[in-house]
N, C-alpha and C positions, 0 to 999 in steps of 0.2 A: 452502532449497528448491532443485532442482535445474529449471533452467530447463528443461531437454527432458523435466521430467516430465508424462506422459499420465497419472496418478492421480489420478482422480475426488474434491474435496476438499468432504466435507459438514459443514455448521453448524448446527447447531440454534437458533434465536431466537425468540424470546417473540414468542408472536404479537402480542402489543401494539405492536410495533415495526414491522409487517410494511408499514405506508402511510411508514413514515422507509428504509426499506433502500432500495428501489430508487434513491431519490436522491441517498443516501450514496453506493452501491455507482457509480453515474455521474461523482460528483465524483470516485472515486477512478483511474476511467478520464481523466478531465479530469487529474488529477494528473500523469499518466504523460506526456503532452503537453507540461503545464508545465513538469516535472523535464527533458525533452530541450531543450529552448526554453533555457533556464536554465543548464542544462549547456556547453549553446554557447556562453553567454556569461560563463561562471566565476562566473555569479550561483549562489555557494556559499549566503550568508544564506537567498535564497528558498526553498534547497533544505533546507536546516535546516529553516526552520518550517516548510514539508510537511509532512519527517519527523516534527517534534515532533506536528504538528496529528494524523497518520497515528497516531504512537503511542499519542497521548491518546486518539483517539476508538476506535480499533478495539476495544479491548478492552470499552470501553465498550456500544457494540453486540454482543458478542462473539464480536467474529473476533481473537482471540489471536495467530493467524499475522500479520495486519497489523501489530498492533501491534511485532511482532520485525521486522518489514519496516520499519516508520517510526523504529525505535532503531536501527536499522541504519544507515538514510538518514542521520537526523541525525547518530551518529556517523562515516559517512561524510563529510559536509559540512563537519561542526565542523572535519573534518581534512585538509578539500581534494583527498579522494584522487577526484580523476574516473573510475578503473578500478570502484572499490568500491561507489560512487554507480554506475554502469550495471547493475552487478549486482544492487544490489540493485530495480534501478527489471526489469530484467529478474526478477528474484524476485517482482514485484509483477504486471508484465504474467501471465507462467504462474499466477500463483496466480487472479488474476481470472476466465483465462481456464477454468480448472478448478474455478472454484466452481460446490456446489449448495447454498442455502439451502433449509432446511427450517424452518417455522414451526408449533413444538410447545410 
């Protein structure tokens, strides 16, 4: 995902889901936080299971793009790279900030 993108990114989710989203969708703003926090301190592991917690759950809710953002992370972390891990923590910031959830 290209972090200066301005392209409106819509999801379709079961409306059965619709009272869990909003507080996932918060935690994952909370992530972005703890991934810089973490970063600062070479706490790579923390950054890992983010990632991992990121990859498992998004698809799960189904935001598909998360979870390519939390395989990303973790393989960023696994490998120490601090460049790759901003990126994608910036890949994650733009995608949040361009979501629309739709509940159909």
């Amino acid at each position: 995902m290209d972090e200066h993108s301005t392209t409106r990114i819509t999801v379709h989710i079961d409306p059965e889901l619709a009272d869990l989203i909003p507080g996932f969708l918060e935690n994952r703003r909370k992530d972005i936080e703890t991934v810089r926090e973490r970063l600062a301190e070479n706490d790579f592991e923390t950054i890992l299971l983010l990632g991992h917690s990121m990859k498992g759950n998004g698809a799960g809710y189904g935001f598909d793009e998360l979870t390519e953002i939390g395989r990303e992370m973790e393989q960023a972390a696994r490998d120490k790279q601090p460049d790759a891990i901003r990126k994608t923590l910036a890949d994650l910031v733009a995608y949040l900030e361009n979501l629309d959830v739709v509940f159909d």
